[in-house]
ROLOLO-613882 format. One record per residue: residue in three letters; x, y, z of N, C-alpha, C in turn. Coordinates in steps of 0.2 Angstrom, whole numbers, plus 5000, padded with zeros to 4 digits. Layout:
N
ATOM   resn    n_u    n_v    n_w   ca_u   ca_v   ca_w    c_u    c_v    c_w
ATOM    ALA      X      Y      Z      X      Y      Z      X      Y      Z
...
! end
This chain:
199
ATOM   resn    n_u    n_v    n_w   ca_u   ca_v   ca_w    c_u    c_v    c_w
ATOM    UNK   4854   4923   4978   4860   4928   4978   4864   4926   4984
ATOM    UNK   4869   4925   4983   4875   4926   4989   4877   4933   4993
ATOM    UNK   4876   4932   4998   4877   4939   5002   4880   4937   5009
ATOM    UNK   4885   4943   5009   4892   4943   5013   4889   4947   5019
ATOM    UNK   4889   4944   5025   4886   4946   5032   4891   4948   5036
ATOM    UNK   4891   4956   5037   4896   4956   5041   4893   4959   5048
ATOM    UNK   4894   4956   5055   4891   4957   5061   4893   4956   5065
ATOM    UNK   4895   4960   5072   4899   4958   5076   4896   4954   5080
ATOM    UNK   4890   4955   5082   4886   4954   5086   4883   4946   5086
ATOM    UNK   4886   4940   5088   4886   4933   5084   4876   4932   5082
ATOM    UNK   4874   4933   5088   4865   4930   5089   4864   4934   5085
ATOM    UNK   4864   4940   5081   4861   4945   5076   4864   4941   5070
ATOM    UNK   4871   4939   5068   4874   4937   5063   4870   4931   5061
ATOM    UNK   4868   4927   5066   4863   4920   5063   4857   4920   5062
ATOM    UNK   4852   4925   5065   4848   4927   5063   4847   4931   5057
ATOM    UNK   4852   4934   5056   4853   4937   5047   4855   4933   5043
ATOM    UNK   4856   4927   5045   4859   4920   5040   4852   4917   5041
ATOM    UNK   4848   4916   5045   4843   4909   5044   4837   4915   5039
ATOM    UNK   4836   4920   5041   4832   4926   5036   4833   4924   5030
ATOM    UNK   4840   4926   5027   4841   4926   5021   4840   4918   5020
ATOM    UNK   4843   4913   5021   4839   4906   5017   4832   4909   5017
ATOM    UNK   4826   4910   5022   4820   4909   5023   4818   4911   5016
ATOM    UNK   4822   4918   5014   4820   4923   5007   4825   4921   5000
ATOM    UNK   4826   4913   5003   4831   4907   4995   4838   4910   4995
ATOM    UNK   4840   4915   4999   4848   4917   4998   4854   4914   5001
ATOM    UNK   4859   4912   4998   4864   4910   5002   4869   4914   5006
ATOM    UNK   4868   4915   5014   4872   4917   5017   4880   4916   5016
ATOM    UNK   4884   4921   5016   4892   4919   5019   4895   4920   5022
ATOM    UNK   4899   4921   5028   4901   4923   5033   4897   4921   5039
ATOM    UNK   4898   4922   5045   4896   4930   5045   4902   4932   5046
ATOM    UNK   4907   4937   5044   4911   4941   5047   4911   4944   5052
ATOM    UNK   4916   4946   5057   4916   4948   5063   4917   4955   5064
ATOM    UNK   4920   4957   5060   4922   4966   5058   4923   4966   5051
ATOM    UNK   4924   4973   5048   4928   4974   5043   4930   4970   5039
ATOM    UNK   4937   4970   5043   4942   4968   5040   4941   4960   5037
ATOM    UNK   4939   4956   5041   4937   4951   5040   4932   4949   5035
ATOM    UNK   4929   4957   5032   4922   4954   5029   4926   4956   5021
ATOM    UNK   4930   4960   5023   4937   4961   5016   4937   4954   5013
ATOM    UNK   4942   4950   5020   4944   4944   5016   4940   4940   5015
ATOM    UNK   4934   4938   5017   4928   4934   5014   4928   4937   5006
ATOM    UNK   4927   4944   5007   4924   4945   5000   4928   4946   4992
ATOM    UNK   4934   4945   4995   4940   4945   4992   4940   4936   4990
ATOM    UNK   4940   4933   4993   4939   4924   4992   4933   4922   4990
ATOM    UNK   4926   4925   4991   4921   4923   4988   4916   4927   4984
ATOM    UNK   4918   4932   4983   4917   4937   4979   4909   4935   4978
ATOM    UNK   4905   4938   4982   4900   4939   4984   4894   4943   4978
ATOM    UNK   4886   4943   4980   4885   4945   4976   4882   4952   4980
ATOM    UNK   4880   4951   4986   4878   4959   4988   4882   4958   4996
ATOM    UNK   4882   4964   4998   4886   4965   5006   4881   4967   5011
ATOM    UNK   4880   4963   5014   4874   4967   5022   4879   4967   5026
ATOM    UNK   4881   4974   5028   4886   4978   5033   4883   4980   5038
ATOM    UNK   4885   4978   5043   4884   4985   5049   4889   4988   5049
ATOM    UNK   4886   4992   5052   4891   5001   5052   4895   4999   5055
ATOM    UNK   4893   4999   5063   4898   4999   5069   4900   4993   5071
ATOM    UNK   4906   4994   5067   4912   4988   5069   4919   4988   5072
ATOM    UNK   4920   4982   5077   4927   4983   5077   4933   4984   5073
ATOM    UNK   4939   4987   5072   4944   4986   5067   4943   4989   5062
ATOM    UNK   4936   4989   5057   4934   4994   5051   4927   4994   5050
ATOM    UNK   4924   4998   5052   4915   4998   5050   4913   4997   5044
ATOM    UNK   4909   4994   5043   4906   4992   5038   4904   4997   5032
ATOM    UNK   4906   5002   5033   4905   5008   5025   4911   5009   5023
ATOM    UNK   4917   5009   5029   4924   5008   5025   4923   5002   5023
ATOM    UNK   4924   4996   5025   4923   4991   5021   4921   4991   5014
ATOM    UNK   4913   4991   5015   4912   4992   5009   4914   4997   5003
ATOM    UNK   4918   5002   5006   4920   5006   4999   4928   5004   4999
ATOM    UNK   4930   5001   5003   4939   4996   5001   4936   4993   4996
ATOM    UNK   4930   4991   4998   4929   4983   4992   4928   4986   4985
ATOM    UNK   4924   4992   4987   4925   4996   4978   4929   4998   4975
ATOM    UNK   4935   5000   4978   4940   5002   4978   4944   4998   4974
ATOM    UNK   4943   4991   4973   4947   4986   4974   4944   4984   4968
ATOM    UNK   4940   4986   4964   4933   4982   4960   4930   4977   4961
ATOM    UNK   4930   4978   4969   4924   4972   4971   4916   4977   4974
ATOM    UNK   4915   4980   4969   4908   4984   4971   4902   4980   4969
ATOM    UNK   4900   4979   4976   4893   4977   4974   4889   4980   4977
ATOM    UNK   4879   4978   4979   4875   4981   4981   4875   4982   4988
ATOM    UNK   4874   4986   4992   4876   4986   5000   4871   4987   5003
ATOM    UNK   4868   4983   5008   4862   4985   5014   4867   4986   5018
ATOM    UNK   4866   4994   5023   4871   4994   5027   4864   4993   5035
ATOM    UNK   4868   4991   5038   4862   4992   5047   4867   4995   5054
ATOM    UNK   4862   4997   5057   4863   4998   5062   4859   4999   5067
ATOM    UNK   4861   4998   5072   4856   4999   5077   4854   5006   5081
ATOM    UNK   4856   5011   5078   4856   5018   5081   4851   5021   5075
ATOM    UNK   4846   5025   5076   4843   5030   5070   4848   5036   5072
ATOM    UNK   4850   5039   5067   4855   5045   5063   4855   5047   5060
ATOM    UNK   4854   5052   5057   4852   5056   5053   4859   5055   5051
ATOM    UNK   4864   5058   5052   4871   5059   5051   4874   5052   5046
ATOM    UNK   4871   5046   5051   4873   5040   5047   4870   5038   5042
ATOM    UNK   4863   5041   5041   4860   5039   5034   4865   5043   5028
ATOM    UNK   4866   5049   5027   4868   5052   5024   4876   5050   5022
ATOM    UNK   4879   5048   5029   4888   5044   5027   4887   5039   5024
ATOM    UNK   4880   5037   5026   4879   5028   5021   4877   5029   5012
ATOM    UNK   4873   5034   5012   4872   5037   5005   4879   5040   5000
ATOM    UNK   4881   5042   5004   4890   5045   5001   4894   5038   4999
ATOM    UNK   4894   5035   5004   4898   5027   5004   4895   5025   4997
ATOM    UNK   4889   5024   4994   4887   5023   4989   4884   5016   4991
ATOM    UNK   4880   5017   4999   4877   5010   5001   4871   5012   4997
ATOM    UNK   4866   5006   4995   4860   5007   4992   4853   5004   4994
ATOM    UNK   4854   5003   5003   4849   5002   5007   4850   5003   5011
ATOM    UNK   4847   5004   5017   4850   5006   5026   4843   5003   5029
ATOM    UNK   4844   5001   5034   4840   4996   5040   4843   4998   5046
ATOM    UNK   4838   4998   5050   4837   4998   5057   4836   4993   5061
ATOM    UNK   4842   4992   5065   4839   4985   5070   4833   4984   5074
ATOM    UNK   4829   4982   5075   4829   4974   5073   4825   4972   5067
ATOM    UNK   4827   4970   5061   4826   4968   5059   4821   4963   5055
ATOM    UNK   4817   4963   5052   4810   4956   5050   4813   4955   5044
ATOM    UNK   4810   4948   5041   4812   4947   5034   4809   4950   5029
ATOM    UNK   4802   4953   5030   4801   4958   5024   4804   4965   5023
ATOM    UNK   4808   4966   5030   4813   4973   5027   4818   4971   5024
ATOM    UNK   4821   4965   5026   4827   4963   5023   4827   4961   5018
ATOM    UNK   4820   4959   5014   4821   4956   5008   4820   4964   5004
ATOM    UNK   4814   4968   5006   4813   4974   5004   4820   4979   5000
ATOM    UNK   4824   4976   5006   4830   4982   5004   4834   4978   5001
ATOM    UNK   4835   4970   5002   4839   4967   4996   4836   4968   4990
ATOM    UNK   4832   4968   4986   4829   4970   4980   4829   4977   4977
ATOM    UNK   4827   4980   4985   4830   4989   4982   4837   4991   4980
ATOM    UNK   4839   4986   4984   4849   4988   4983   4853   4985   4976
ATOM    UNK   4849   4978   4974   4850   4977   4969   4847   4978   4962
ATOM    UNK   4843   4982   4964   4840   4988   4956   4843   4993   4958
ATOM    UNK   4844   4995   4964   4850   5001   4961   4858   5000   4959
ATOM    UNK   4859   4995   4960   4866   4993   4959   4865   4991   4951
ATOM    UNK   4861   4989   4949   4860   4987   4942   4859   4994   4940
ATOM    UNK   4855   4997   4940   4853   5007   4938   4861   5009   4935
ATOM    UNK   4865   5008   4941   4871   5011   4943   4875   5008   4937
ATOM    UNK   4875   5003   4938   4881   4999   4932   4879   5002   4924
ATOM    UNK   4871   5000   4923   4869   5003   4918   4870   5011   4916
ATOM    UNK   4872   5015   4922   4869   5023   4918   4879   5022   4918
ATOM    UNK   4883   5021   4922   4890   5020   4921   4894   5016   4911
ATOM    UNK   4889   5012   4911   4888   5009   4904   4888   5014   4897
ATOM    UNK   4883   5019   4900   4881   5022   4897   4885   5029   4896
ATOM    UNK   4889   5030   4900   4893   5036   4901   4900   5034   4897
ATOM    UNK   4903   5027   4899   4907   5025   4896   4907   5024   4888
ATOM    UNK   4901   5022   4885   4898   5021   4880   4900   5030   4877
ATOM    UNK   4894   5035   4879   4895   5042   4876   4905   5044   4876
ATOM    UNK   4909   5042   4880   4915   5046   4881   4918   5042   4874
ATOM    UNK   4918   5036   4874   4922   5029   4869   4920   5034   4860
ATOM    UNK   4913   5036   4859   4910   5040   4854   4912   5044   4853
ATOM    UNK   4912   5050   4858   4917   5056   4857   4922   5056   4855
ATOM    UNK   4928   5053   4859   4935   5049   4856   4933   5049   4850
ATOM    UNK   4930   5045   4848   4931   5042   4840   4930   5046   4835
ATOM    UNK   4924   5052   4839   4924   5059   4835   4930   5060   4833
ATOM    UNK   4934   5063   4840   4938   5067   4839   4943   5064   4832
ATOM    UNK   4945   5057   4832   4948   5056   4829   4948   5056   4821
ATOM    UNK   4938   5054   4820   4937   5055   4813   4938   5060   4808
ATOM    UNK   4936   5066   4816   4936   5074   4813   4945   5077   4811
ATOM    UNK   4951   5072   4816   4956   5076   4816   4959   5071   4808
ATOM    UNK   4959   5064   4807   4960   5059   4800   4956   5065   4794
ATOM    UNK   4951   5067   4795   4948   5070   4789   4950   5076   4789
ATOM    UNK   4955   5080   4792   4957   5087   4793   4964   5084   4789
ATOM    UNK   4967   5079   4790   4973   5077   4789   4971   5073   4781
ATOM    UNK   4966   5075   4777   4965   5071   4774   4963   5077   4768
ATOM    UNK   4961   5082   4771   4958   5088   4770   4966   5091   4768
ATOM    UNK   4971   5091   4771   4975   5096   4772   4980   5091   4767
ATOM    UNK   4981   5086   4767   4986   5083   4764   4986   5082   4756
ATOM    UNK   4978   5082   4755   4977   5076   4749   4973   5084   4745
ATOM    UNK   4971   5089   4750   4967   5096   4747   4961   5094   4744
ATOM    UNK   4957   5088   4749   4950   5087   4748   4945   5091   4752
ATOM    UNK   4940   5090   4748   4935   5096   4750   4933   5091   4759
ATOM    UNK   4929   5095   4761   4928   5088   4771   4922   5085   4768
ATOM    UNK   4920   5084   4763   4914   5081   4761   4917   5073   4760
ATOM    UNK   4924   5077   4755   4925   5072   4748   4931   5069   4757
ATOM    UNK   4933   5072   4760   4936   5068   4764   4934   5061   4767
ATOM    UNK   4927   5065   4771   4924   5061   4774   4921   5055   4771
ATOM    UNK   4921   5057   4764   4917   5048   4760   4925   5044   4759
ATOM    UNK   4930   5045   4759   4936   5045   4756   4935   5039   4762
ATOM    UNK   4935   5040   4771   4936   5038   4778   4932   5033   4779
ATOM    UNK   4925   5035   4775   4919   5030   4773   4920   5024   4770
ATOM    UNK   4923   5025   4764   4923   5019   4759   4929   5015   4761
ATOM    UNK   4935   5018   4764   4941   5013   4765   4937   5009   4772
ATOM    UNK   4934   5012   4776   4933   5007   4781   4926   5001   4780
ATOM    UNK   4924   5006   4775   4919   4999   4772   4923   4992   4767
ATOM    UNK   4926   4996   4762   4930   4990   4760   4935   4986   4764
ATOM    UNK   4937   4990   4770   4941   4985   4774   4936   4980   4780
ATOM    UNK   4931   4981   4779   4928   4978   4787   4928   4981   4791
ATOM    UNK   4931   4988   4793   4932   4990   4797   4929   4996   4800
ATOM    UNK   4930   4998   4806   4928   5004   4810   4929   5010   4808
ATOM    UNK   4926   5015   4807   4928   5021   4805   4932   5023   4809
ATOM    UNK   4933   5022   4817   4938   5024   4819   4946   5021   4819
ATOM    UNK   4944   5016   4817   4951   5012   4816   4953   5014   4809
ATOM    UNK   4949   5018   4803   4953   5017   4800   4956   5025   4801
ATOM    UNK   4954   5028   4805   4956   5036   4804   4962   5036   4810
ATOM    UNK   4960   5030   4815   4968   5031   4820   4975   5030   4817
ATOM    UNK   4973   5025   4810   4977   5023   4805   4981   5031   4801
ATOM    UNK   4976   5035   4798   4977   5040   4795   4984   5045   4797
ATOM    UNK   4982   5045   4806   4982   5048   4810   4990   5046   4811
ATOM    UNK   4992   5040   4809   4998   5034   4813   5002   5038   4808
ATOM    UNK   4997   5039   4802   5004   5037   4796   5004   5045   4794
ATOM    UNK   5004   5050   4796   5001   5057   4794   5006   5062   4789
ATOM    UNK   5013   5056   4793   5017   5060   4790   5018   5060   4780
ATOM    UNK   5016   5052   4779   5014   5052   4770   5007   5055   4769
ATOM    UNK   5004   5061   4772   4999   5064   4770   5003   5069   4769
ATOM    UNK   5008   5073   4771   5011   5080   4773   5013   5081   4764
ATOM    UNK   5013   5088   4762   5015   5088   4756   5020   5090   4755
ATOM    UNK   5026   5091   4750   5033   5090   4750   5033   5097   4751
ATOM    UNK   5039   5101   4754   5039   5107   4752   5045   5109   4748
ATOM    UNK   5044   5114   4746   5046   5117   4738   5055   5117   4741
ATOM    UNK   5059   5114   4739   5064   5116   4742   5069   5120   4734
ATOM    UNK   5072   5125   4734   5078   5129   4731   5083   5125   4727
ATOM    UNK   5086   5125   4721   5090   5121   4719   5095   5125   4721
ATOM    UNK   5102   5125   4719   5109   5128   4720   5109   5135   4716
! end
């Protein structure tokens, strides 16, 4: 895994780079603040962020939530070297997904690499899954509203509509939803004439 080290403090910065090879990862950086771990990760587009908090220029939770901002969200170990109550819960909000306390061994640090990248993976997945039910819905809406337009036009029963929605989009290859946004395009040759008055 490549992971973007951001740390002000230099002797801490290489020590979290020779760790991480120790546990087969590729260090990058290390960046010096913030801002600097922006541009690393904007050019190397990383695969997880280990931030500290307390940085010159931009701490490392604003960082990491620019970077999401940006759709560069990955999984985030944040550290510091303060125990805080205050800070664990700003690191949770941020949407970090492991926190460490200095100093640091490689069994923590691999610990919470692994945790931060199953919850990062959770995260994409139930988001997947969100995306997935809304995309369904939509399509409902549309089937329901072609079959009403279908119901209302042609004075089929929603039975006799809805197989009507069915069959065109099976002989066509097609999505049920595509054929009813179709329905929907053209609604106005559904519309029935209305009775107009001779002279």
């Amino acid at each position: 895994m490549r992971v973007l080290i951001a740390e002000d403090e230099p002797i801490i910065a290489l020590a979290l780079a020779q760790r991480l090879r120790v546990l087969g990862h590729e260090p990058l950086g290390p960046a010096r603040d913030g801002l600097e771990a922006l541009d690393v990760a904007r050019a190397e587009r990383p695969d997880l962020y280990l931030f500290d908090i307390d940085m010159p220029r931009l701490d490392g939770l604003r960082a990491a939530q620019q970077l999401a901002d940006e759709g560069l969200r990955r999984p985030v170990v944040a550290l510091t070297g303060v125990e805080d109550p205050g800070l664990v819960d700003r690191s949770v909000s941020s949407g970090v997904s492991a926190y460490l306390t200095k100093p640091i061994d490689e069994r923590q640090l691999d610990a919470a690499i692994r945790l931060a990248a199953a919850r990062h993976r959770e995260l994409l997945e139930l988001e997947a899954e969100v995306q997935h039910a809304r995309q369904t819905l939509a399509e409902r809406k549309l089937v329901e509203r072609a079959k009403g337009l279908l119901m209302d036009g042609l004075g089929l029963a929603e039975a006799d509509a809805f197989a009507r929605l069915q069959r065109a989009a099976r002989n066509r290859n097609a999505r049920l939803a595509t054929i009813a946004q179709e329905i929907i395009e053209q609604r106005d040759l559904l519309r029935r004439p209305r009775d107009v008055d001779g002279p």
